[in-house]
N, C-alpha and C positions, 0 to 999 in steps of 0.2 A: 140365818143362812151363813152358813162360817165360810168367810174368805181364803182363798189357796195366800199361804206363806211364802214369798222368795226366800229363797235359800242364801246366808251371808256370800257374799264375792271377798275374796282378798285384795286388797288393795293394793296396785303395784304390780296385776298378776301381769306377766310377757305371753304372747302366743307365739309358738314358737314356731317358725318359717322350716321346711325342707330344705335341707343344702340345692337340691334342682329347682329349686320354685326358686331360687332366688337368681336376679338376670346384673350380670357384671357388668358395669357401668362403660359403655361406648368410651374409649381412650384414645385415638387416633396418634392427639401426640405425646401421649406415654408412651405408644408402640414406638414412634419414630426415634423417640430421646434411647429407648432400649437400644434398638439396633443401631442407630449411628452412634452410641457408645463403645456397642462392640465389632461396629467395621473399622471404626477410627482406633482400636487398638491391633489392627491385623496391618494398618498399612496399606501397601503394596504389596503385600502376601496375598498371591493370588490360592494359594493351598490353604492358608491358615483362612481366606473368607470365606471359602468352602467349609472347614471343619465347621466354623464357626455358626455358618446359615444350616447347618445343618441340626447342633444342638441345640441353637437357639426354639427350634420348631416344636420341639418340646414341650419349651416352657411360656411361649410367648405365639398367641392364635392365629397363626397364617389365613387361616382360613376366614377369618374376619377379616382382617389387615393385610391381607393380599395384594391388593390395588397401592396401598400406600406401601408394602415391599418392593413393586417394581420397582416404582417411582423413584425410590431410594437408592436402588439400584443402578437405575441408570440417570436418573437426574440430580442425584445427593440427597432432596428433600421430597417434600408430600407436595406434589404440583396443585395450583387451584386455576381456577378459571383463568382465562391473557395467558397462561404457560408460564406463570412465575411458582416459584416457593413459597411453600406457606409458613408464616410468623409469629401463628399463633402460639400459645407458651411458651415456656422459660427458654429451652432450647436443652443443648444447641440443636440452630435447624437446620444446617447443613454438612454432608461429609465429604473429606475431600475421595472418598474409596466409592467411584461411581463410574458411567461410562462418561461422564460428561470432563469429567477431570483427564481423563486421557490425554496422550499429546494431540495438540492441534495438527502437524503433518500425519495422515491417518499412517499408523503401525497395523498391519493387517496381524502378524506375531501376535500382539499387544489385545486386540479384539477378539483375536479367537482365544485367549485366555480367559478375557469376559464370558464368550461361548458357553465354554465350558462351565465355569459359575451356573452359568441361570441351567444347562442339561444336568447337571448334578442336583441343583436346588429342587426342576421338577421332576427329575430320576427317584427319588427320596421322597418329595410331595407330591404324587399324583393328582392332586385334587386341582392343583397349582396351575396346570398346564390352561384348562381355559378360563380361569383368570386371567394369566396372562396374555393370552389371545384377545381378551377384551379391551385388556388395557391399553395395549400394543395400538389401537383403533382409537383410543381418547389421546393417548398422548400422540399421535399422528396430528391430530388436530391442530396441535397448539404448536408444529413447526414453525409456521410465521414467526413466532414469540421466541424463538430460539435463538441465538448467535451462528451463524453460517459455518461455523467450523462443530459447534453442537449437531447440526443437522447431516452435516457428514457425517459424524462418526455413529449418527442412530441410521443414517443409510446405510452402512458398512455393518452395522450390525443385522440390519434387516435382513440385507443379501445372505447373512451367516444363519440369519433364524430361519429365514423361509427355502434356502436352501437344505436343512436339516430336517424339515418338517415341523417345527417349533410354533412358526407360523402361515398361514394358508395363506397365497398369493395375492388373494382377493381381498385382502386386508387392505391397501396399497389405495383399494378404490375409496374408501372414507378420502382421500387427498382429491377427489374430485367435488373440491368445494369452491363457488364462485372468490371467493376472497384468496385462496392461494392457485386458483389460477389465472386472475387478471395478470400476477406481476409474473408468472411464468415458476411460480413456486413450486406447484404439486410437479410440473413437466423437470427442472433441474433435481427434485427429492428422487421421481422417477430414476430418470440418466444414472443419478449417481449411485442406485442400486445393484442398475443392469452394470456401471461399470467396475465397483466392487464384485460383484459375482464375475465377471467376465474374467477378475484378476484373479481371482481365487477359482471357481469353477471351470472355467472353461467355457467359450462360445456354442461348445453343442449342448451343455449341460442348461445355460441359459433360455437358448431356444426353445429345448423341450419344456421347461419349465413353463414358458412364455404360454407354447401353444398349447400345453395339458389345460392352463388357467383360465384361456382365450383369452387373454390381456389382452392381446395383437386388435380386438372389436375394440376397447375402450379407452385405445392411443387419443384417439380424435376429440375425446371428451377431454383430454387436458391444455387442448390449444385455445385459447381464445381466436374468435371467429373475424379474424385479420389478416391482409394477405403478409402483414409486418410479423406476424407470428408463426407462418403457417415455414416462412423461410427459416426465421427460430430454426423452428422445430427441427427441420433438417439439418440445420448448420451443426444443431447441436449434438444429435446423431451421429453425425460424421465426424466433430471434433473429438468426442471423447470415444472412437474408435470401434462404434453402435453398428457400421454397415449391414450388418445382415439381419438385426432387431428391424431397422427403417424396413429392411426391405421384406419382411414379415407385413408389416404394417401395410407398407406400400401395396402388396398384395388383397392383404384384405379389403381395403381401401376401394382397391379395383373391384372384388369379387362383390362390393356393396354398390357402385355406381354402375355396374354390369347389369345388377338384379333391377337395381331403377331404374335402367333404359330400358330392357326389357317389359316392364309394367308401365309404362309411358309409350313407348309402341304397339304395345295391347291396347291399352285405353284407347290411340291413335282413332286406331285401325277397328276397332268396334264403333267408333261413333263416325266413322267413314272419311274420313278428314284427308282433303288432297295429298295426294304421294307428294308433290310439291314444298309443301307445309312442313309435311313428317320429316322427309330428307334436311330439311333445313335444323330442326328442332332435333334431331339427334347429329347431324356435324356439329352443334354448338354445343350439345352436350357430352360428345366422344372427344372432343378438341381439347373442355373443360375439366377431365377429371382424366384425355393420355387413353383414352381407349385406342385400339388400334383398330384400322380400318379391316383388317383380318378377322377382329374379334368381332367386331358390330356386324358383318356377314351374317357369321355365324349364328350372334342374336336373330337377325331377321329371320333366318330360315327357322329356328326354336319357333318363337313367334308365329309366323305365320302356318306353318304347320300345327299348331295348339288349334288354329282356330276351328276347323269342319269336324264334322262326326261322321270319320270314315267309315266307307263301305267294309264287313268281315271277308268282301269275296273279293279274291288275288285277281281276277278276270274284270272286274266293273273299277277295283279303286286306282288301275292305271289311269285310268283318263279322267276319274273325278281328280285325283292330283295333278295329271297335268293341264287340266281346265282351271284348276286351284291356282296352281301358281304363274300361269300365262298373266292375273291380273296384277303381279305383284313384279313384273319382271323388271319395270324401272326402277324400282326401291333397289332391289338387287345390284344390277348396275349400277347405280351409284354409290354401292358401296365396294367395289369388284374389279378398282381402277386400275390393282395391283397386281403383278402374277402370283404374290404371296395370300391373299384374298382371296383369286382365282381358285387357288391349289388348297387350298382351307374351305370353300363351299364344298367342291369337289368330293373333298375327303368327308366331309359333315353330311352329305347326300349319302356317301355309300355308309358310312354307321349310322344313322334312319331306317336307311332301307333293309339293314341287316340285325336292326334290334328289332323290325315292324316286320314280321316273316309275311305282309300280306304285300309288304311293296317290297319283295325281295326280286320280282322280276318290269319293277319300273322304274330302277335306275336307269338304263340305258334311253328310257323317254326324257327321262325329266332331264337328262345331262345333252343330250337333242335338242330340248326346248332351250335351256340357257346357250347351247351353240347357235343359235337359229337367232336368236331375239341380244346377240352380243352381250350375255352377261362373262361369257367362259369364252376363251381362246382357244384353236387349235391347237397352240404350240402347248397351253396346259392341260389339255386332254393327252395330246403323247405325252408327256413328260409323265401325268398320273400314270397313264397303262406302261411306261417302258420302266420305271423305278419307284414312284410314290406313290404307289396306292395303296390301303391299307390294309393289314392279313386279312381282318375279319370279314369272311366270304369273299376273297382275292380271287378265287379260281371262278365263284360263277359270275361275279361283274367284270371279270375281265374277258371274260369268254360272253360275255353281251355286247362289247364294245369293239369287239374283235373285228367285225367285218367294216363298222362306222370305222376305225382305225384303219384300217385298207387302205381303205377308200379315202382317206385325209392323206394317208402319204403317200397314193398313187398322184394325185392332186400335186401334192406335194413337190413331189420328179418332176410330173409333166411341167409346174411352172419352173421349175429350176430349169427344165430342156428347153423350153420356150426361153428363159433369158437368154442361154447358153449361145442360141440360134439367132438370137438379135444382131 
């Protein structure tokens, strides 16, 4: 049986690899010795680091080395974990042509030259832009690790990038991390955003900014939970000239402790719990978080009107509502101490009864019943029908209350004529 022959091999043969199969060796700090060889010959040539970042892309892969061109860009070198430079090879590891080198007194001029750099770099590398939106979120991180004069001038940049669209606002929330804001760190990086844009932007351009983002919800998460903080927060507000930010905030703040009280007086009042009780456990919490006695009204009546599943027939749900709220009339009163109070149920009855087209003829009960059981005053029943009532359906509640109105300021005379006569 004859054996198959191998065929001689040459010895020494190469096989020869495709230029694409072959994968070019990770360089991190060859990219970086590259480019800070050629920022460090531009200087302060804000034009010439432009030209330069621009041919460089050419020949040296952004697209891999991204993360470490920001870096470089605004911190001189390739940042590693703690927010230092990294020192790995030869060098050199740092340039002085970064944002970090800037002058210490922030030059707002001097930054928006920066600006420009990086819209020109991803004007020209598209691909660049969320990279750097990524990065922008690591190196946030490592402000702690900064020099206080470093972290203004990346504030200042911030205000310039997120004002531009460069980067999204919500970036800003990577700094809600327990380690920078025990010492009040992520809350002053904050401030010093809102007040670089305030200088350059403008206060309405800020605001809007603010509330497109909803930042305004996630003030609260950068204060530590102290009343030693919570004054901070304000002081610092109003020192660097923030008033109408706070009072965003402040707002929202309220429209959050509104919605609590509200779901805590439902709960109340489902599991039947003394009016007694209740009234006590919302003054401590209207007192707590600046609710006005005006607005907690108002709550109540939301509230207790959510509770029944009214009648569809405008004939039967007058008197299921005014049996409805006959049980609830001390709650009311106690909160109703005020003519401002008074004149806010008043008006919050007649928009009920005019979004609810089945109780558009029992306003005139229900505002009986609070006259009768002293939740509403006489004096602010005229006062509603003679100037403050409100348009929506003005002519038929005021044409219900027309005659009860008579007859309050016939009353009215007659005791005036009886003092007159004493």
């Amino acid at each position: 049986m004859s054996q198959k022959v191998e065929k001689p091999v040459l010895s020494g043969q190469r096989i020869k690899t495709r230029k694409r199969d072959e994968k070019e060796r990770y360089d991190p700090c060859g990219f970086r010795d590259a480019i800070i060889s050629g920022l460090d010959k531009c200087a302060n040539d804000f034009e010439a680091i432009s030209r330069y970042l621009d041919g460089a892309g050419n020949k040296l892969d952004y697209r891999r080395y991204g993360e470490g061109l920001f870096d470089i860009l605004i911190a001189g070198g390739i940042l590693v974990p703690g927010g230092t430079l990294s020192q790995e090879g030869d060098g050199p590891h740092q340039t002085d042509a970064c944002i970090f080198n800037a002058s210490d007194e922030i030059n707002m001029e001097e930054m928006k030259n920066w600006e420009q750099v990086f819209i020109k770099l991803m004007r020209r590398y598209k691909y660049l832009e969320k990279l750097f939106q990524d990065e922008i979120k690591k190196i946030l991180m490592f402000v702690k690790y900064f020099k206080e004069t470093d972290r203004k001038k990346l504030a200042a940049m911030l205000a310039l990038w997120i004002s531009n669209g460069s980067v999204p606002f919500a970036a800003v929330l990577v700094l809600n991390n327990s380690h920078l804001i025990k010492d009040h760190l992520a809350l002053d990086f904050l401030i010093n955003i809102f007040k670089y844009w305030q200088t350059e932007r403008g206060t309405n351009s800020l605001i809007s900014a603010v509330r497109k983002a909803n930042l305004e919800q996630h003030f609260s998460t950068f204060i530590p939970d102290t009343k030693q903080s919570q004054v901070y927060f304000r002081n610092a507000f109003q020192d660097n000239g923030l008033d109408e930010i706070l009072k965003l905030y402040e707002d929202q703040h309220q429209q959050v402790a509104k919605k609590e009280l509200q779901t805590l007086l439902g709960d109340a009042l489902s599991e039947n719990k003394p009016q007694r009780e209740i009234i006590a456990e919302l003054k401590e919490i209207a007192l707590k978080d600046n609710i006005q006695e005006h607005e907690t009204v108002c709550i109540i009546w939301t509230t207790v009107m959510d509770i029944p599943e009214w009648s569809k027939k405008e004939e039967l749900v007058t008197d299921q509502a005014v049996r409805h709220i006959k049980q609830y009339t001390v709650l009311f009163s106690a909160f109703a101490q005020g003519a401002r109070a008074e004149l806010s149920l008043v008006l919050k009855v007649q928009e009920y009864c005019y979004s609810n087209m089945t109780f558009m003829r029992a306003f005139q009960k229900i505002i009986m019943l609070f006259y009768k059981t002293d939740v509403i005053s006489e004096q602010t029943i005229l006062k509603w029908y003679r100037q403050d009532y409100s348009v929506k359906g003005k002519m038929m509640f005021v044409d219900q209350m027309k005659q009860f109105v008579e007859w309050l300021q016939n009353a009215e005379e007659e005791s005036d004529s009886d003092a007159e006569s004493d």
